[in-house]
N, C-alpha and C positions, 0 to 999 in steps of 0.2 A: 504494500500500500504506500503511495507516497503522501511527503508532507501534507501539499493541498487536501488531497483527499479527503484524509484524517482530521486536517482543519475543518474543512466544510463541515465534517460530522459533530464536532465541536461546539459547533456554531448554534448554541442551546443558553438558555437561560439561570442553567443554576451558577453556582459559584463557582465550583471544583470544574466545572466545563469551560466557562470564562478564563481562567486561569490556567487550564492547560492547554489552549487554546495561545494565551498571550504566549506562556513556554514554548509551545511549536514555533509558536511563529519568531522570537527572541533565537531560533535555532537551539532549541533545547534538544537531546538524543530522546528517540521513540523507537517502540518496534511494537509491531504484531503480529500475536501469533495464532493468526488464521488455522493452520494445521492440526491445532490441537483445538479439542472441544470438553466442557470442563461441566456435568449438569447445574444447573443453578442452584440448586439446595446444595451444593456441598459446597457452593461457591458464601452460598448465605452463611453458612454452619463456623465456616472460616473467618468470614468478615462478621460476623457477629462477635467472633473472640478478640479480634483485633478492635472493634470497636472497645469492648471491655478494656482492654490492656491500656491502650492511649486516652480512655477517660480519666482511668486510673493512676495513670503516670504524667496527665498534663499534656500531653502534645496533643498541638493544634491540627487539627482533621476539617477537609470539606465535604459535606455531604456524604459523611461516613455512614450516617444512621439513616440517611434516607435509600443512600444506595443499599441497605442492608433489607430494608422494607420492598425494596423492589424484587430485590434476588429471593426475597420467601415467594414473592408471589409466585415465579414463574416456575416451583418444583425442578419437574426434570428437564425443560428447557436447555438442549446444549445450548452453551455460548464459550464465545475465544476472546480473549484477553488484549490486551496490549495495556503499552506503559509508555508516560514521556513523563522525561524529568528536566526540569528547572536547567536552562544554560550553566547558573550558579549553582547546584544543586543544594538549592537552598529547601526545595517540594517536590515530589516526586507523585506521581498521578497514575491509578489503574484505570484503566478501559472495560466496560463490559459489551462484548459486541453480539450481533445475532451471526452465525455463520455465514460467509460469503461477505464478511464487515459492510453490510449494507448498511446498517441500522446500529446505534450504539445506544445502549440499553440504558446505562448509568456511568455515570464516573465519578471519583473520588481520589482525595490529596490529601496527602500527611506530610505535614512538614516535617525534614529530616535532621538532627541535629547535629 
């Protein structure tokens, strides 16, 4: 998938989308990984824990808890991944995509210390 692409998919209203959006675009490193396909519940089961962890520990997260609310809905829904991070890697951003990265489901950003 190139930059643009992924930008355009980007191009959404939440926060953690905004922002990894200005990162692509800042030439921040991305990649996706189309190839692999991951069901959403075990995607939710994970990012549930990670939400835990980072509330607990203070670091700053975007749209952790919402993307967590989306990946319960969609059960066994495969989906593929990708990530861009911060030029400075200051934030680092997961992707949740539909297969064939037509459609990008959710995203989320945790700041990296």
């Amino acid at each position: 998938m190139d930059r643009e692409a992924l930008a355009e998919l980007l191009d959404r209203p939440s926060a953690a989308c905004r922002a990894a959006r200005v990162a692509l675009r800042r030439g921040g490193e991305y990649r996706v990984w189309d190839d692999s396909r991951v069901p959403a519940y075990r995607l939710a089961s994970t990012y549930r824990s990670r939400l835990r962890n980072t509330e607990r520990r203070g670091v700053e997260t975007l749209d952790l808890r919402d993307t967590v609310e989306t990946l319960d809905q969609l059960g066994n829904e495969q989906l593929a991944l990708g990530q861009v991070v911060a030029p400075e890697g200051a934030w680092a951003f997961v992707l949740f995509l539909r297969p064939g990265c037509a459609e990008l489901i959710a995203c989320t950003g945790v700041r990296r210390r």
